[in-house]
Predicted model as a PDB file, atoms N, CA, C, CB and O in Angstrom, pLDDT in the B-factor column:
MODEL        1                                                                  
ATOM      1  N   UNK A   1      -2.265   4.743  11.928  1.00 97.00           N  
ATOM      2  CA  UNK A   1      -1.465   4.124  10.897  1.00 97.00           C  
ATOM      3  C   UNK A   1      -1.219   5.145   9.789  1.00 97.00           C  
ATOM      4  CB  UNK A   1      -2.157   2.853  10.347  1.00 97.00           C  
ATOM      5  O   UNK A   1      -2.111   5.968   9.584  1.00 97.00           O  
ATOM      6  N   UNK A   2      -0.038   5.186   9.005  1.00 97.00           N  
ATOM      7  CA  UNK A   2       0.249   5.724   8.185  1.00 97.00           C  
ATOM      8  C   UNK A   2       1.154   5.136   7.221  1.00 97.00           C  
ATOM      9  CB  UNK A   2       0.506   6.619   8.623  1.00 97.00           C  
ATOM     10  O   UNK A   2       2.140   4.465   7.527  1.00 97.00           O  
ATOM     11  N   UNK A   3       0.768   5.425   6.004  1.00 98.00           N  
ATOM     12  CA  UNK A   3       1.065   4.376   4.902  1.00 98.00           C  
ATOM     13  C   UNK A   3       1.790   5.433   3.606  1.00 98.00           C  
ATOM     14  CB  UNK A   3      -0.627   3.450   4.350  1.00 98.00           C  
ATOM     15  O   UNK A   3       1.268   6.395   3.043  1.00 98.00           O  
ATOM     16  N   UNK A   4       3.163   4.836   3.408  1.00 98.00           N  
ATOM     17  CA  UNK A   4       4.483   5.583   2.298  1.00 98.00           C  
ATOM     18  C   UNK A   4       4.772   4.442   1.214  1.00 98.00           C  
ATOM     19  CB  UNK A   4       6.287   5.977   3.258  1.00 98.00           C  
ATOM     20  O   UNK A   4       5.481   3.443   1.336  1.00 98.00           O  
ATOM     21  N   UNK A   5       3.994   4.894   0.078  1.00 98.00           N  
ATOM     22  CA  UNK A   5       4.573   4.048  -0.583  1.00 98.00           C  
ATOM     23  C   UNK A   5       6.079   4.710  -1.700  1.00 98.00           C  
ATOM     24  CB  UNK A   5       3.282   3.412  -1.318  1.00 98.00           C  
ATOM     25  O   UNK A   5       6.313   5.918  -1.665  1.00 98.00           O  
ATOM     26  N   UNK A   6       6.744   3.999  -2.385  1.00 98.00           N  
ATOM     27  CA  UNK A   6       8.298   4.050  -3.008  1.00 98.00           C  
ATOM     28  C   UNK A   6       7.523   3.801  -4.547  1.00 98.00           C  
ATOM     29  CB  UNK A   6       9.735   2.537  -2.327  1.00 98.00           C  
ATOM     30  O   UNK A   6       7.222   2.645  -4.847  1.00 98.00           O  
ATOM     31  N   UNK A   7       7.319   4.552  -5.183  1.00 98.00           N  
ATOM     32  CA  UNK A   7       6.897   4.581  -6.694  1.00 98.00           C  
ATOM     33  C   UNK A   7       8.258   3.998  -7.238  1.00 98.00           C  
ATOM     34  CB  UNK A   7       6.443   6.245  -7.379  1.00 98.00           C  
ATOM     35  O   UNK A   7       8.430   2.823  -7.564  1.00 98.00           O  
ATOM     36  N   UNK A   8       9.222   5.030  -7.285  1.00 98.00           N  
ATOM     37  CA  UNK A   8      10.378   4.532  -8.025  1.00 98.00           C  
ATOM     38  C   UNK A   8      10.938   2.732  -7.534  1.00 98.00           C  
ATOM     39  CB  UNK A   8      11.651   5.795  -7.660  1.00 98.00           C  
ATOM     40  O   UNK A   8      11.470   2.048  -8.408  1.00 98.00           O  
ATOM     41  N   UNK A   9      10.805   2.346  -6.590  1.00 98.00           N  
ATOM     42  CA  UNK A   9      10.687   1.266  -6.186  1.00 98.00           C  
ATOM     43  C   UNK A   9       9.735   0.102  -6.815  1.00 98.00           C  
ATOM     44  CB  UNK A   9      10.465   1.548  -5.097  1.00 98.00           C  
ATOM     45  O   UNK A   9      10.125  -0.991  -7.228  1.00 98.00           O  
ATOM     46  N   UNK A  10       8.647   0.497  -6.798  1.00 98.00           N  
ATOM     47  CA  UNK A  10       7.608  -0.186  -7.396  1.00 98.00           C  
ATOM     48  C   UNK A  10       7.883  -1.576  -8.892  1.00 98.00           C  
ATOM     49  CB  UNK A  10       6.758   1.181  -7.879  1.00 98.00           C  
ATOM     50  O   UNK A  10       8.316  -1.383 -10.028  1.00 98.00           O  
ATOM     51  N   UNK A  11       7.545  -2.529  -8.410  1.00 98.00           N  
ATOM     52  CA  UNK A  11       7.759  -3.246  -9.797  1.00 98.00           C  
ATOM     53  C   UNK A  11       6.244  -3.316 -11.189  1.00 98.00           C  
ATOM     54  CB  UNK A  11       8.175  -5.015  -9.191  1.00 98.00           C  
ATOM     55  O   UNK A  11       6.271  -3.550 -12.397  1.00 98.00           O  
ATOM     56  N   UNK A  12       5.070  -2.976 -10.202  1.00 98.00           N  
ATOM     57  CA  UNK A  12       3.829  -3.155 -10.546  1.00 98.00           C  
ATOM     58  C   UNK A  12       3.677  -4.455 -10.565  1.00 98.00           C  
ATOM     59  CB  UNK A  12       3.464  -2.571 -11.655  1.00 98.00           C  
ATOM     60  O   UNK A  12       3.504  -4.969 -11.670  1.00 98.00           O  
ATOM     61  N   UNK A  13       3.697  -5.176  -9.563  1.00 97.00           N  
ATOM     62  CA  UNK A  13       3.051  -6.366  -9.414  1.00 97.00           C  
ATOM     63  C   UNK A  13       1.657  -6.688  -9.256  1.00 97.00           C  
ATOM     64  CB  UNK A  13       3.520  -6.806  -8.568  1.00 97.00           C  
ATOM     65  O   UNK A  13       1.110  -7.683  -9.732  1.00 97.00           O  
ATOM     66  N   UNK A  14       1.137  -5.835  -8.594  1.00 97.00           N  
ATOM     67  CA  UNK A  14      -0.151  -5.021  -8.388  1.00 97.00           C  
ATOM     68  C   UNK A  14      -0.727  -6.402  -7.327  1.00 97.00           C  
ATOM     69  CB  UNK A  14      -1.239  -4.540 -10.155  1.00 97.00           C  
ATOM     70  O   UNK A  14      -1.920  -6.693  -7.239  1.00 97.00           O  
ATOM     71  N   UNK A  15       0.185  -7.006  -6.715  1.00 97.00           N  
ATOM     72  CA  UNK A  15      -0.223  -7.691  -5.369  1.00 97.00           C  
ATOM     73  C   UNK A  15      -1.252  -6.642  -4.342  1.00 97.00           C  
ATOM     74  CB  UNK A  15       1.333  -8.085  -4.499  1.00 97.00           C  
ATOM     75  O   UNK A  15      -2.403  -6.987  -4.075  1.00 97.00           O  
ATOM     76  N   UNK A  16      -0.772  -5.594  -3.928  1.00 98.00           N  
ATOM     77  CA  UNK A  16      -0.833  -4.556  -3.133  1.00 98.00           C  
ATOM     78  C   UNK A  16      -2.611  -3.789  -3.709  1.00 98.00           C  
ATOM     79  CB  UNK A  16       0.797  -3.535  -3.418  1.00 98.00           C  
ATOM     80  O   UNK A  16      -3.454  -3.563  -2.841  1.00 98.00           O  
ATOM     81  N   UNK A  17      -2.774  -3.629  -4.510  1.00 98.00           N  
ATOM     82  CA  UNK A  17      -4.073  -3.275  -5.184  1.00 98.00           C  
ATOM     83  C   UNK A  17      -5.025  -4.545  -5.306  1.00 98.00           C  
ATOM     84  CB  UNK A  17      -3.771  -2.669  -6.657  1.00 98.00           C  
ATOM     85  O   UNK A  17      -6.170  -4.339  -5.707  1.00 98.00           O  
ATOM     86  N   UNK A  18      -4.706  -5.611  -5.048  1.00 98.00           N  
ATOM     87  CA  UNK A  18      -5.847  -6.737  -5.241  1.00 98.00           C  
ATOM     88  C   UNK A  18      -5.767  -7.319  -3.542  1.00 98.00           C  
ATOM     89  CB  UNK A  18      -5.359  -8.182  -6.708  1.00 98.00           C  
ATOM     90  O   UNK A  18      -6.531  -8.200  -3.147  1.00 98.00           O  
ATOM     91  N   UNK A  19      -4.839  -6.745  -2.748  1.00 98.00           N  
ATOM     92  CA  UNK A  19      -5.023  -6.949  -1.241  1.00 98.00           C  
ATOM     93  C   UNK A  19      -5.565  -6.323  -0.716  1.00 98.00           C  
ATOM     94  CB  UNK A  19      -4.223  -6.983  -0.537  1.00 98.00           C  
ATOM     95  O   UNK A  19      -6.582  -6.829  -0.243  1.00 98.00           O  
ATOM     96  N   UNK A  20      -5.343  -4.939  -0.432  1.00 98.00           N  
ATOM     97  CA  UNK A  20      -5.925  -4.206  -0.306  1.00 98.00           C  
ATOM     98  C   UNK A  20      -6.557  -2.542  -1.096  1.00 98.00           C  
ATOM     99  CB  UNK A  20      -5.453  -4.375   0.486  1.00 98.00           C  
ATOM    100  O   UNK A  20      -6.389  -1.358  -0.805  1.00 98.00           O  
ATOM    101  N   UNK A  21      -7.238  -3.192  -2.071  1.00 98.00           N  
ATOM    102  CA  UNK A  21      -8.014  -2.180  -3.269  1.00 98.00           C  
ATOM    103  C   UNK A  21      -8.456  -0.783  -2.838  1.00 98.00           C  
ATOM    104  CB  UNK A  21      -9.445  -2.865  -3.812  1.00 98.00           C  
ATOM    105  O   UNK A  21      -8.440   0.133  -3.660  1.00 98.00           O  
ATOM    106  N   UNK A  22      -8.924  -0.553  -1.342  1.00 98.00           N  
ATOM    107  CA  UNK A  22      -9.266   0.859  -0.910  1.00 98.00           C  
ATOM    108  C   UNK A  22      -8.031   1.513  -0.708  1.00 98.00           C  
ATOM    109  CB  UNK A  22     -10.130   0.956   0.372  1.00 98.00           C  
ATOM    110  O   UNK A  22      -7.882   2.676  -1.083  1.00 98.00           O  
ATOM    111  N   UNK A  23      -7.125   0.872  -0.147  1.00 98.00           N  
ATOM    112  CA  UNK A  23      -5.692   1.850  -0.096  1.00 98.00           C  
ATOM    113  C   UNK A  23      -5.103   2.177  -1.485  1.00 98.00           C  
ATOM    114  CB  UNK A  23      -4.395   1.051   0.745  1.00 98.00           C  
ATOM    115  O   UNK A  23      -4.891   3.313  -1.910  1.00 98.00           O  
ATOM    116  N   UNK A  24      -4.867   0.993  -2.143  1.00 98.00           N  
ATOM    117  CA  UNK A  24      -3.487   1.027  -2.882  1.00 98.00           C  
ATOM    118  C   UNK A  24      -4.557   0.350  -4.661  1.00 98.00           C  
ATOM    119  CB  UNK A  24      -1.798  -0.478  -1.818  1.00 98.00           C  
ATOM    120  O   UNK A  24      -5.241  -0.634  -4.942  1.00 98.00           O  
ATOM    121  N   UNK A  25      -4.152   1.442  -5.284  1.00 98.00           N  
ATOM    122  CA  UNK A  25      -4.453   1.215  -7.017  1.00 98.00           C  
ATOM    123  C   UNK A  25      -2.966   0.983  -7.878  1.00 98.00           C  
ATOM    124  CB  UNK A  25      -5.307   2.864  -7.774  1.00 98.00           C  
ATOM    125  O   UNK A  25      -1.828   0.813  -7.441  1.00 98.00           O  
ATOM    126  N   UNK A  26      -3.553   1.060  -9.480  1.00 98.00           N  
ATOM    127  CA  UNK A  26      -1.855   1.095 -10.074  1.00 98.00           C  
ATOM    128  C   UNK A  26      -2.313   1.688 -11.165  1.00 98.00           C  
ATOM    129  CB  UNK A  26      -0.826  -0.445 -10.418  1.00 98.00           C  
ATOM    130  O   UNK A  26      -3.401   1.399 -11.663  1.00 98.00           O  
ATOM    131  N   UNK A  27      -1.412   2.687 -11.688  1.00 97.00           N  
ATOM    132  CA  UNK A  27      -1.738   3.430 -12.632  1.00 97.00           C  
ATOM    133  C   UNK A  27      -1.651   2.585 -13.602  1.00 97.00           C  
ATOM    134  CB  UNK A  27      -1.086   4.541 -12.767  1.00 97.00           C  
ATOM    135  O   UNK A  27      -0.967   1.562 -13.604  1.00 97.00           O  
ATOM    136  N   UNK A  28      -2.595   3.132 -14.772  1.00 97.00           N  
ATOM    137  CA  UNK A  28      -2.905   2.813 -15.966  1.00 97.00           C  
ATOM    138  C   UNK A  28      -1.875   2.432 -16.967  1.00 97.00           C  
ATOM    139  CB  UNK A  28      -3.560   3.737 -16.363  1.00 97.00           C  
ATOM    140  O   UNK A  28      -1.975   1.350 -17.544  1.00 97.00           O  
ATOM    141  N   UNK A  29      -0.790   3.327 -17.239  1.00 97.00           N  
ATOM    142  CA  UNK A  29      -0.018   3.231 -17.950  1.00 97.00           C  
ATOM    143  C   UNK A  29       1.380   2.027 -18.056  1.00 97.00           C  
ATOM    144  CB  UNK A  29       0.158   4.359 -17.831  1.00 97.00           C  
ATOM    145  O   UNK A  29       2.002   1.400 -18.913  1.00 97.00           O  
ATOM    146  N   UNK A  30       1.340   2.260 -16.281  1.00 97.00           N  
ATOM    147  CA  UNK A  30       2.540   1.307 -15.991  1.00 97.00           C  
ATOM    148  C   UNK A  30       2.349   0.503 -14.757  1.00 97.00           C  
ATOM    149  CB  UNK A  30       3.875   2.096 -15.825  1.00 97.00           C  
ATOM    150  O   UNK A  30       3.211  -0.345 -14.529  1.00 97.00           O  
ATOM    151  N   UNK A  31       1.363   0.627 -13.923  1.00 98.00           N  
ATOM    152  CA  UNK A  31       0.791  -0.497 -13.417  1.00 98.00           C  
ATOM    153  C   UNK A  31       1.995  -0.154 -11.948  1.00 98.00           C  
ATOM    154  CB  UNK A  31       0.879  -2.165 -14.598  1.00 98.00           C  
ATOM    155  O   UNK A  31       2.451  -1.008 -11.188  1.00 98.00           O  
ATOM    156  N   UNK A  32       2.218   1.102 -11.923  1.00 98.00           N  
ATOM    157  CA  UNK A  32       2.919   1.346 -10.723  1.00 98.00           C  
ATOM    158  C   UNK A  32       1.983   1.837  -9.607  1.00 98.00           C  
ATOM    159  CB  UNK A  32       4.009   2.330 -10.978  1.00 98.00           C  
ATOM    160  O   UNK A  32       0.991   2.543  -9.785  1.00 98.00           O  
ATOM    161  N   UNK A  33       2.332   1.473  -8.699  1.00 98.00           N  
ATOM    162  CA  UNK A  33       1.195   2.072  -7.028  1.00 98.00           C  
ATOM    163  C   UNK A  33       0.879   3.264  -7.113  1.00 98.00           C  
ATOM    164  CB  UNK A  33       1.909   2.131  -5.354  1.00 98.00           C  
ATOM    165  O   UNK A  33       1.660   4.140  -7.486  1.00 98.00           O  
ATOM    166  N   UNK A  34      -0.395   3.470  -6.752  1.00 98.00           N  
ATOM    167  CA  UNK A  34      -1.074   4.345  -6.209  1.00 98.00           C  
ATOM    168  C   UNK A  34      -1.236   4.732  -4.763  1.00 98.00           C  
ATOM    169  CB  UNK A  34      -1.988   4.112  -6.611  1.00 98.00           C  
ATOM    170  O   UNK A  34      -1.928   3.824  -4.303  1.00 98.00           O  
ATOM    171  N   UNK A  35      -1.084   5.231  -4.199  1.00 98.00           N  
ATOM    172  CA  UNK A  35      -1.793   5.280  -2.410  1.00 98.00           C  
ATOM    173  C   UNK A  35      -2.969   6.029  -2.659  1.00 98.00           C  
ATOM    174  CB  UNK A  35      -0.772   6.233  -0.982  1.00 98.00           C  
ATOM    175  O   UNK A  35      -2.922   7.027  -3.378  1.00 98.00           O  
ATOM    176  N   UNK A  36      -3.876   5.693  -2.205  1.00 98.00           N  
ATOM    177  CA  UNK A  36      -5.269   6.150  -1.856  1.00 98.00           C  
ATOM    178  C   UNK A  36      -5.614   6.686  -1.007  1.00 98.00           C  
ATOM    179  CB  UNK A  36      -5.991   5.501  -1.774  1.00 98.00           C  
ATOM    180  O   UNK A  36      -6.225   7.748  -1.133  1.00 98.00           O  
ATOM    181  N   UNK A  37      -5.375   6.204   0.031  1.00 98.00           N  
ATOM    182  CA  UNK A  37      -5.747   6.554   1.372  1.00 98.00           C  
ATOM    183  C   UNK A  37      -4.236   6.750   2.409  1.00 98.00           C  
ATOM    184  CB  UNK A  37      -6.834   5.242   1.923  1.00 98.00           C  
ATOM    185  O   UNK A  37      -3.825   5.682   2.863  1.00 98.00           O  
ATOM    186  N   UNK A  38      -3.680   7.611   2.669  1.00 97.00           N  
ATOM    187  CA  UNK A  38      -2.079   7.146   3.143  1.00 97.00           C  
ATOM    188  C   UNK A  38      -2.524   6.868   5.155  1.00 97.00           C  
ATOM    189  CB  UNK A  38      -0.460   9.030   2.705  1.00 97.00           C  
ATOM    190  O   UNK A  38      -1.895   6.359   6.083  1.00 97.00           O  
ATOM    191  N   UNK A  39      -3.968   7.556   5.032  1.00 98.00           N  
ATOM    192  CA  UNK A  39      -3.577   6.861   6.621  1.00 98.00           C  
ATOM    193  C   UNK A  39      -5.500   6.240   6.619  1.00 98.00           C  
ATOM    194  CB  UNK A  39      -2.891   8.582   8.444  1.00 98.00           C  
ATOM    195  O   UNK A  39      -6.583   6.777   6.850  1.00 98.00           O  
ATOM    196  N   UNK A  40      -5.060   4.941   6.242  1.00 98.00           N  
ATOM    197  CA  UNK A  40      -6.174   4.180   6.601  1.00 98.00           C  
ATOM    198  C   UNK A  40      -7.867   3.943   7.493  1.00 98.00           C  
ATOM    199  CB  UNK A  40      -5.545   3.652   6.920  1.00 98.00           C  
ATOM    200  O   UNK A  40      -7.755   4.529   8.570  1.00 98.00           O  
ATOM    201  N   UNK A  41      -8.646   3.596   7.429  1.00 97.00           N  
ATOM    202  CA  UNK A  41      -9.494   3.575   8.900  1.00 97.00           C  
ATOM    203  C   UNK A  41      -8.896   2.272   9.565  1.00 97.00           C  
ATOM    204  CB  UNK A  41     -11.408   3.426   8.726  1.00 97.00           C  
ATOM    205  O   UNK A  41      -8.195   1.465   8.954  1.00 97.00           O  
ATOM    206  N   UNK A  42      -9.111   2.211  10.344  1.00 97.00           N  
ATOM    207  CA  UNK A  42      -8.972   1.177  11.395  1.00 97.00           C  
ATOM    208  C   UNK A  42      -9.627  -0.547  10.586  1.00 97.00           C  
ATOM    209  CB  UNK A  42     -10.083   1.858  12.963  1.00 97.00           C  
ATOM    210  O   UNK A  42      -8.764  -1.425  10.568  1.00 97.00           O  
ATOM    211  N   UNK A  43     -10.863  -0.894  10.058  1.00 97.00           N  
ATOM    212  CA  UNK A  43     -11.059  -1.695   9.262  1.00 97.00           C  
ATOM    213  C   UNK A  43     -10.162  -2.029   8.285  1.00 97.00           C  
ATOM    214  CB  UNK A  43     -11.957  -1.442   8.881  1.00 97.00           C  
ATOM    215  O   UNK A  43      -9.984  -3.217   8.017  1.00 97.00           O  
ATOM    216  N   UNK A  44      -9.309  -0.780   7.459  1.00 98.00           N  
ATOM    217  CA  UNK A  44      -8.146  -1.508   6.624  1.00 98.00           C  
ATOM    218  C   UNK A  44      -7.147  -1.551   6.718  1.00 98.00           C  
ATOM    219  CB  UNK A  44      -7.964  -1.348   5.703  1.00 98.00           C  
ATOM    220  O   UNK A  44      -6.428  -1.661   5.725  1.00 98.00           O  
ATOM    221  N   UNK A  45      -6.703  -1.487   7.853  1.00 97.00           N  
ATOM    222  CA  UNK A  45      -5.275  -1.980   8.708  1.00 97.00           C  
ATOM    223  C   UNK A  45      -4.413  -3.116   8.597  1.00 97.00           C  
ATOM    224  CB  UNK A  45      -5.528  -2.166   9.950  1.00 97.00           C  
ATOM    225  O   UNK A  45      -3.201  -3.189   8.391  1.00 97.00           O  
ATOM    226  N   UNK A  46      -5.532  -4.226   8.827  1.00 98.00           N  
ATOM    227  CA  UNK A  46      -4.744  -5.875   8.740  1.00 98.00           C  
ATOM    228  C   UNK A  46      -4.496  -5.976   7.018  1.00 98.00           C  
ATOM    229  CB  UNK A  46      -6.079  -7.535   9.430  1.00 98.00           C  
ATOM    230  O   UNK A  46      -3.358  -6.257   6.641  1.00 98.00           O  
ATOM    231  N   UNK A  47      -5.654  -5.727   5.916  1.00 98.00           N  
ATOM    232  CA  UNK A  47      -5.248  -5.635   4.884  1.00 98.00           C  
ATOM    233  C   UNK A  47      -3.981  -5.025   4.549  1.00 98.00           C  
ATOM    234  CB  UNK A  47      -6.052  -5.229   4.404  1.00 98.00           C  
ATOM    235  O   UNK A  47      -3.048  -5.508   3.907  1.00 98.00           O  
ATOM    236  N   UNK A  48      -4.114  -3.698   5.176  1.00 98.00           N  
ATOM    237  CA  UNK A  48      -3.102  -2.530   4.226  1.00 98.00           C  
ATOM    238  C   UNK A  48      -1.525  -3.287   5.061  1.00 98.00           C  
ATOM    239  CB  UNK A  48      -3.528  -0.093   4.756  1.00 98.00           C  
ATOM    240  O   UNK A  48      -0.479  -2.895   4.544  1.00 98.00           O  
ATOM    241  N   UNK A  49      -1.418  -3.956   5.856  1.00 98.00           N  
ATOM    242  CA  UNK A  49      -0.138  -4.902   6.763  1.00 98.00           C  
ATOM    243  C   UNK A  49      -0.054  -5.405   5.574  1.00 98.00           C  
ATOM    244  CB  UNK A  49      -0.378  -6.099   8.249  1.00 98.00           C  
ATOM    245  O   UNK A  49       0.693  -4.951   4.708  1.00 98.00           O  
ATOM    246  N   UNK A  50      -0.834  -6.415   5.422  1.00 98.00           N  
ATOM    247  CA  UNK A  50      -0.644  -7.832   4.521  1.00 98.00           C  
ATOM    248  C   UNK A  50      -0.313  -7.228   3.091  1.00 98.00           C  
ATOM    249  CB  UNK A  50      -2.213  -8.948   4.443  1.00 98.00           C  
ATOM    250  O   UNK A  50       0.258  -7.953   2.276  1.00 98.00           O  
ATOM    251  N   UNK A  51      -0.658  -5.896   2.752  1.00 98.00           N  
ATOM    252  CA  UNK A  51      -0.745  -5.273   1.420  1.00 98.00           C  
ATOM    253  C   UNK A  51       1.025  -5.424   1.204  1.00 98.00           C  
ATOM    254  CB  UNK A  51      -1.555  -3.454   1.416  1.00 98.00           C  
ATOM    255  O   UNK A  51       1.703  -6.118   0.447  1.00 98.00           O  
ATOM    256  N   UNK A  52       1.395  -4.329   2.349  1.00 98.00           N  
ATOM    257  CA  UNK A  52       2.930  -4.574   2.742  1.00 98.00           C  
ATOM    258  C   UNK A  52       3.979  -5.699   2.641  1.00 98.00           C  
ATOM    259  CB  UNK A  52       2.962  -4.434   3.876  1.00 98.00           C  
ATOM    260  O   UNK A  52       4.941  -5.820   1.882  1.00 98.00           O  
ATOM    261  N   UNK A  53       3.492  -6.522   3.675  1.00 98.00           N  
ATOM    262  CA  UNK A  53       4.454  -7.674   3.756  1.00 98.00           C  
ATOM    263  C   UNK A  53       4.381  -8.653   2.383  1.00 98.00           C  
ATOM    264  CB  UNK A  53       4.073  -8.565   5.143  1.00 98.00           C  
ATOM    265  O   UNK A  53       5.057  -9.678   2.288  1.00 98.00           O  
ATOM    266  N   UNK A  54       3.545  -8.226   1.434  1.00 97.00           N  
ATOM    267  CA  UNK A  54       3.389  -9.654   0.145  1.00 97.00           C  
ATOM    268  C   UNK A  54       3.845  -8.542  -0.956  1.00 97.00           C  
ATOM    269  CB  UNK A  54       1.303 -10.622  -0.270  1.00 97.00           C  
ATOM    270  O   UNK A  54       3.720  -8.907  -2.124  1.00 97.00           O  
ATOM    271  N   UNK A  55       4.408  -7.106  -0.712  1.00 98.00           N  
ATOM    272  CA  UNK A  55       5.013  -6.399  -1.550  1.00 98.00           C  
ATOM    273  C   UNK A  55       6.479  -7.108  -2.217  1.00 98.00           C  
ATOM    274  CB  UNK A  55       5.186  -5.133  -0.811  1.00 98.00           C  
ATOM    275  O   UNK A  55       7.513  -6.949  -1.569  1.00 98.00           O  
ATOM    276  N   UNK A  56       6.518  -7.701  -3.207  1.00 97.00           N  
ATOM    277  CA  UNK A  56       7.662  -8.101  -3.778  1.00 97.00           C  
ATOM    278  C   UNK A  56       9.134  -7.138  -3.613  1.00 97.00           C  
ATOM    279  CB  UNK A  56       7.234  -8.250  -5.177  1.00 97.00           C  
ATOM    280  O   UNK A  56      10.255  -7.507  -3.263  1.00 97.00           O  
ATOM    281  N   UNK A  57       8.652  -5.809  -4.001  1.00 98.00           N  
ATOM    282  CA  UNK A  57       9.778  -5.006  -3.939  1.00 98.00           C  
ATOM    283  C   UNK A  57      10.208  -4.261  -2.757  1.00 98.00           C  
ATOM    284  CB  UNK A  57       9.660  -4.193  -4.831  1.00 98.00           C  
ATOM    285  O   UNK A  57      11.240  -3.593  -2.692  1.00 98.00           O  
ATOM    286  N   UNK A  58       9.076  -4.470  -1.537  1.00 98.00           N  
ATOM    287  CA  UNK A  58       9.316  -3.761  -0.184  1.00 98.00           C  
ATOM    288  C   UNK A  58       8.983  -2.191  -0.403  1.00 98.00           C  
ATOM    289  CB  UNK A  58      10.961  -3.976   0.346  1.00 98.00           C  
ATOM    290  O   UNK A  58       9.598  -1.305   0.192  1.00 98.00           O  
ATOM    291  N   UNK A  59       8.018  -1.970  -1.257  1.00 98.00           N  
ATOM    292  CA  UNK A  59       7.985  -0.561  -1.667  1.00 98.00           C  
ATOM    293  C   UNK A  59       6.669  -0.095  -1.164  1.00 98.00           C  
ATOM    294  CB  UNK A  59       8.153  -0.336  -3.244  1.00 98.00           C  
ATOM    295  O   UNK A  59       5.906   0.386  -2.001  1.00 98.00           O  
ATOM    296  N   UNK A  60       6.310  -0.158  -0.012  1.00 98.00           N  
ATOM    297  CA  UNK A  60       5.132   0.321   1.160  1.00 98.00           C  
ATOM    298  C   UNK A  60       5.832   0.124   2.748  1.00 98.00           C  
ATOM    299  CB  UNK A  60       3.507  -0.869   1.028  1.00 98.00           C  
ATOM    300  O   UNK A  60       6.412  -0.876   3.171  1.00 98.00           O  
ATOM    301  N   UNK A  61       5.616   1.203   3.340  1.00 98.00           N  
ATOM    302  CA  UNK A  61       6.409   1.224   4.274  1.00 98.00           C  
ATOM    303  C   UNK A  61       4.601   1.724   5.075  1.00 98.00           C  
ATOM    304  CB  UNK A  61       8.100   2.320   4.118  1.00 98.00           C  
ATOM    305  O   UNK A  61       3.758   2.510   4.641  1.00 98.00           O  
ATOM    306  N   UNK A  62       4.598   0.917   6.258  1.00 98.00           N  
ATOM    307  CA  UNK A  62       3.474   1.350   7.072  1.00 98.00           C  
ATOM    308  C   UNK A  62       3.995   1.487   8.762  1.00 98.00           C  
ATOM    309  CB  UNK A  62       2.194   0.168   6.842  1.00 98.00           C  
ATOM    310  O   UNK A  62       4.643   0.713   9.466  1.00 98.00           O  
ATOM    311  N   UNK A  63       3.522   2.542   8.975  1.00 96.00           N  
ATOM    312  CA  UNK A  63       4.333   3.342  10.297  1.00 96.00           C  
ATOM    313  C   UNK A  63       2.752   3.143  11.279  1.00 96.00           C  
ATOM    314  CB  UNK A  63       5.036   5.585   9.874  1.00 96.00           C  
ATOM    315  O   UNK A  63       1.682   3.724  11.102  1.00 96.00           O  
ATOM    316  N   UNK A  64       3.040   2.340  12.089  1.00 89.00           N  
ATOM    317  CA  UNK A  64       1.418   2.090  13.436  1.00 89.00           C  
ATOM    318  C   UNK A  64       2.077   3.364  14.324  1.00 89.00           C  
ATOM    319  CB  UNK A  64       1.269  -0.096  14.829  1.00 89.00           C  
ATOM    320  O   UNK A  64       3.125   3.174  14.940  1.00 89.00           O  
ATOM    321  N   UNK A  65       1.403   4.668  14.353  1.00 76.00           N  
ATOM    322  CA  UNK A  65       2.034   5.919  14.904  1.00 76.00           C  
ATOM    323  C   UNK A  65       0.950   5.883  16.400  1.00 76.00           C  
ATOM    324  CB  UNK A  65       1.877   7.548  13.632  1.00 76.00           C  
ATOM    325  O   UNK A  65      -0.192   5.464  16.590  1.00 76.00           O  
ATOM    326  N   UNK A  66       1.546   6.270  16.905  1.00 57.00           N  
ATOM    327  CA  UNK A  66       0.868   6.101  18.607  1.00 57.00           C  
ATOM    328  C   UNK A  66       0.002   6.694  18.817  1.00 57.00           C  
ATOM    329  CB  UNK A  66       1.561   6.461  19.779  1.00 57.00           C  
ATOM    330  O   UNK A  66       0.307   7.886  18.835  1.00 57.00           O  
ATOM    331  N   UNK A  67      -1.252   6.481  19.050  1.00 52.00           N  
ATOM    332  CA  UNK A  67      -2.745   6.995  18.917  1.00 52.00           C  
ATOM    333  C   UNK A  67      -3.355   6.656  17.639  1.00 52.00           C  
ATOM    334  CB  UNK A  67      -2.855   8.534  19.054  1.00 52.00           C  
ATOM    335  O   UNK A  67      -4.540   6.947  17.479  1.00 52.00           O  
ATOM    336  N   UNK A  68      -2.947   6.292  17.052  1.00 48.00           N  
ATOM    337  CA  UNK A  68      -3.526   5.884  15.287  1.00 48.00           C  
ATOM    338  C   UNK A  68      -4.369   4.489  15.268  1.00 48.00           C  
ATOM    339  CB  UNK A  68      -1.970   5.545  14.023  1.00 48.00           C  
ATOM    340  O   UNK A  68      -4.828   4.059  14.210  1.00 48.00           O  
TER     341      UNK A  68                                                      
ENDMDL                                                                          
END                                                                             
């Protein structure tokens, strides 16, 4: 798995940081995404999905790359 998030995209909803907290933070100032980890372990997979799909602005793009 490999995980792109869209800063300029970003609304800071900070859905994505309280779903999945080991991948994805939000900066201090403006509460825009962080990526943490851009290619996950295997344990935060279904999170870092769900992190995705409840993204308001569609601004995490996660690529399941073949062997990953």
């Amino acid at each position: 798995m490999k995980v792109e998030v869209d800063q300029e995209g970003c609304v800071g909803s900070g859905q994505c940081a309280l779903t999945a907290p080991d991948v994805f933070d939000q900066r201090d100032e403006d509460a825009i995404v962080e990526l943490l980890d851009e290619t996950p372990p295997r344990e935060q997979w279904q999170a870092t999905r769900n992190a995705a799909a409840g993204c308001p602005a569609a601004a995490i793009t996660v690529r399941d790359d073949e062997g990953s």
